[in-house]
KOLSESE-452734 format. One record per residue (C-alpha): x, y, z; residue in three letters. Coordinates in steps of 0.25 Angstrom, whole numbers, padded with zeros to 4 digits, always signed. Example, Ala and Ser with C-alpha at 12.3 -4.5 7.8 and 13.67 -1.06 7.14 Angstrom:
2
+0049-0018+0031ALA+0055-0004+0029SER
# end
This chain:
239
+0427+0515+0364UNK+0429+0505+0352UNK+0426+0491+0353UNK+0438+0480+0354UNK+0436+0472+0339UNK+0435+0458+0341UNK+0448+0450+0335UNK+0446+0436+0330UNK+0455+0429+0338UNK+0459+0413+0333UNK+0455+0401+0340UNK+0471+0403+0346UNK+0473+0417+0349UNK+0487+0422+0344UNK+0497+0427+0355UNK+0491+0440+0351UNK+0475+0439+0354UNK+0480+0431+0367UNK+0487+0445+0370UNK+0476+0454+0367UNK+0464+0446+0372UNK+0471+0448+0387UNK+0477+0462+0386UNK+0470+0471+0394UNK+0458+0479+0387UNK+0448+0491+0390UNK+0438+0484+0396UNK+0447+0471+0400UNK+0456+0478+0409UNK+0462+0468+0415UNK+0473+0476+0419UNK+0465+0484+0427UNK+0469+0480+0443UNK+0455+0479+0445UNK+0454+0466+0435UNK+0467+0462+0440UNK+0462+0463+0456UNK+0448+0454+0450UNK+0458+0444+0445UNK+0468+0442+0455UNK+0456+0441+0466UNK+0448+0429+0454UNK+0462+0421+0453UNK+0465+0421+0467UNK+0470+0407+0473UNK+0474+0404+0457UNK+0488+0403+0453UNK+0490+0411+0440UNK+0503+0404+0439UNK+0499+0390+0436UNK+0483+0394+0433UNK+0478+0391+0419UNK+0469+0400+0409UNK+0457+0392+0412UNK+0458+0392+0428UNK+0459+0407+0426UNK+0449+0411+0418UNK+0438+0401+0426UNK+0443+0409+0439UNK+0442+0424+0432UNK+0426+0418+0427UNK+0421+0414+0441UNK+0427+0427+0446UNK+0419+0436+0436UNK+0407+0428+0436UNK+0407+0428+0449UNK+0413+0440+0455UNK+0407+0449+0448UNK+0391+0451+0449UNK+0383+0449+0436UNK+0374+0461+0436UNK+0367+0466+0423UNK+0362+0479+0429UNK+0369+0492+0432UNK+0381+0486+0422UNK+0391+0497+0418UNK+0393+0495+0403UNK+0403+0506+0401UNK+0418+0505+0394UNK+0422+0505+0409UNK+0411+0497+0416UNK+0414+0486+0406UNK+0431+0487+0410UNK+0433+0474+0418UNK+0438+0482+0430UNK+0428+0489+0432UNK+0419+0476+0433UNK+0426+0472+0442UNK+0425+0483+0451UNK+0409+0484+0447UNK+0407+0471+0453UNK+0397+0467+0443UNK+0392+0467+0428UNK+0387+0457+0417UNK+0391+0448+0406UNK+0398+0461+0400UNK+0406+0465+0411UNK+0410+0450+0416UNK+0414+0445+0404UNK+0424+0457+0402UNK+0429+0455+0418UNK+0432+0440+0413UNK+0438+0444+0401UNK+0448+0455+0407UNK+0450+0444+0419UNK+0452+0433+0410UNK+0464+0442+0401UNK+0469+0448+0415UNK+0476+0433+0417UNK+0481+0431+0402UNK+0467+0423+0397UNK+0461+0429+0383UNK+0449+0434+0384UNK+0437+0442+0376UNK+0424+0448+0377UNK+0413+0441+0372UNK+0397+0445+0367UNK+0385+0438+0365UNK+0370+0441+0365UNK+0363+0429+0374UNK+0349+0425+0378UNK+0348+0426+0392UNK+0335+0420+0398UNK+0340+0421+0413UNK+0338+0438+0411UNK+0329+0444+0423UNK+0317+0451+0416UNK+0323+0465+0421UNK+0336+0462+0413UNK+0327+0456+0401UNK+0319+0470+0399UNK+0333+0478+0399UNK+0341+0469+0392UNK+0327+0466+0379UNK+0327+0452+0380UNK+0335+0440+0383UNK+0348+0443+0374UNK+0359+0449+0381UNK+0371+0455+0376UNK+0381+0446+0385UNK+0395+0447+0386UNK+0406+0435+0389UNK+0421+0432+0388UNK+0430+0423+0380UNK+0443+0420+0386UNK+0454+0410+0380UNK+0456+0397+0386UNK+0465+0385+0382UNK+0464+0388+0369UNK+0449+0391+0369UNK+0441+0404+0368UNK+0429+0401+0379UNK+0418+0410+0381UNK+0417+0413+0395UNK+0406+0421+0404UNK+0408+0425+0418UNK+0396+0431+0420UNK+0385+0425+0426UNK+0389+0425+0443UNK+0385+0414+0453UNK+0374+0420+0459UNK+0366+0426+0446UNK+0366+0412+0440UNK+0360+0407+0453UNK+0348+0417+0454UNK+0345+0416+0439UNK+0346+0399+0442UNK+0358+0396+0431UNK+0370+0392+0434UNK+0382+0400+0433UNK+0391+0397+0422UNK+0404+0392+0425UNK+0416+0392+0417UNK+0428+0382+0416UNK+0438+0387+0408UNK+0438+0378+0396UNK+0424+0380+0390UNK+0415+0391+0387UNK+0406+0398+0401UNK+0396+0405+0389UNK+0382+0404+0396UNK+0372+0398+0404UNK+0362+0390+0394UNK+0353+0383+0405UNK+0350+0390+0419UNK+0352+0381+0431UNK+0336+0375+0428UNK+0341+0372+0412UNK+0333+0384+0407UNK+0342+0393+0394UNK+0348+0404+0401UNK+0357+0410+0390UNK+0359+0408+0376UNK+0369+0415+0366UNK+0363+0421+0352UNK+0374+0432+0347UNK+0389+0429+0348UNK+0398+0444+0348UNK+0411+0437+0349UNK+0423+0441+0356UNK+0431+0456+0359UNK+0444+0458+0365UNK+0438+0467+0374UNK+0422+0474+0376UNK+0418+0479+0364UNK+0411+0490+0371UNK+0403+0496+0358UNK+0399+0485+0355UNK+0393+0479+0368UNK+0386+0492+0371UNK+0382+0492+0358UNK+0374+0478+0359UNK+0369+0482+0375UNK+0363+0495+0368UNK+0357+0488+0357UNK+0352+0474+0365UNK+0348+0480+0378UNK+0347+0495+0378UNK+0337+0494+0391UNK+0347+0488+0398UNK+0357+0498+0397UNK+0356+0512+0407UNK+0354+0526+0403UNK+0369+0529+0399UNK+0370+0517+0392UNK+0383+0513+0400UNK+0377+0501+0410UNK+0364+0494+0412UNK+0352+0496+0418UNK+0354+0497+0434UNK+0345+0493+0446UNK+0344+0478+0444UNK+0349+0468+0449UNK+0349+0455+0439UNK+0351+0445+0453UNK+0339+0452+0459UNK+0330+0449+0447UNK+0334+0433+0446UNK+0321+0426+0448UNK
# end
């Protein structure tokens, strides 16, 4: 499988990028009827008719923060655990495989989207999930969507009841201004700070984030190489 290059795309996207950035892809399969089933039930009670971007892509957010479970352990990390439909029907994932839900979701209803990589300093890890990962740099994933004539960073990550056991406070998103992270936790301690910008592809550069999970955090990944570690749970370790 070959990477998707990433495309410089200008600060006003031609009628051409706008076309390519929410066509269907591999691993944003948003014409998959599972996807199309996940966003008909996010939208329900809103009119598509007379709704705008913005009202749509904050809906799709809170449905993927919150519908699906933020789990870091047992993650399927194959070309088709990482398939937006088949998140969805797994129920759960992290920043890798909710980032590419809300992309797929966000293109499914006509809003550009892409895939976005970082490595960050997350101080809120467990001490399990620091020995697998090495440290406190993760590889972390996030999304890009276009918004009145804005590119917005935009993560749908971190759910509801995970902020609140790890005491931050869950990261909302308005639709007119980038949701990127959580610096302070709900005490005003640093949380999560970002250190490595990858930029943006029109859909997962599958080489090139296993390459970076190999390299960064080989102890975290299971014996074929194609999930992480299993029997965990990273609600159960909050303290």
């Amino acid at each position: 499988m070959t990477d998707t290059l990433t495309e410089a795309v200008p600060a006003t996207p031609t009628a051409e990028d706008l076309d390519r950035l929410t066509a269907a892809t591999d691993f944003l399969d948003h014409d998959h009827e599972t996807v199309r089933a996940f966003v008909d039930k996010a939208l329900q009670g809103v009119d598509r008719a007379t709704a705008t971007p913005v009202e749509l892509a904050v809906a799709l957010y809170y449905a993927v923060r919150d519908g699906i479970h933020y789990e870091v352990y047992g993650a399927d990390l194959s070309p088709q655990g990482l398939k937006a439909s088949s998140i969805i029907t797994g129920g759960k994932g992290f920043c890798l495989h909710k980032s590419v839900l809300y992309a797929a979701a966000c293109r499914s209803v006509g809003i550009p989207a892409r895939l976005h990589y970082s490595d960050v300093r997350n101080h809120l890890a467990s001490d399990r999930l620091r020995s697998y990962i090495g440290g406190d740099v993760f590889f972390h994933g996030l999304a890009t969507v276009y918004l009145d004539g804005r590119w917005l960073k935009v993560t749908p990550v971190f759910n509801k009841l995970l902020c609140r056991l790890y005491g931050m406070t869950p990261l909302e998103f308005d639709g007119r201004s980038d949701s990127l992270y959580h610096p302070f936790d709900a005490q005003g301690r640093q949380s999560m700070e970002f250190l490595t910008d990858h930029g943006d592809f029109d859909d997962v550069p599958y080489e090139f984030v296993m390459g970076n999970m190999r390299r960064k955090h080989p102890k975290f990944l299971d014996a074929e190489g194609t999930g992480t570690v299993s029997g965990g749970s990273l609600a159960d370790e909050a303290s």
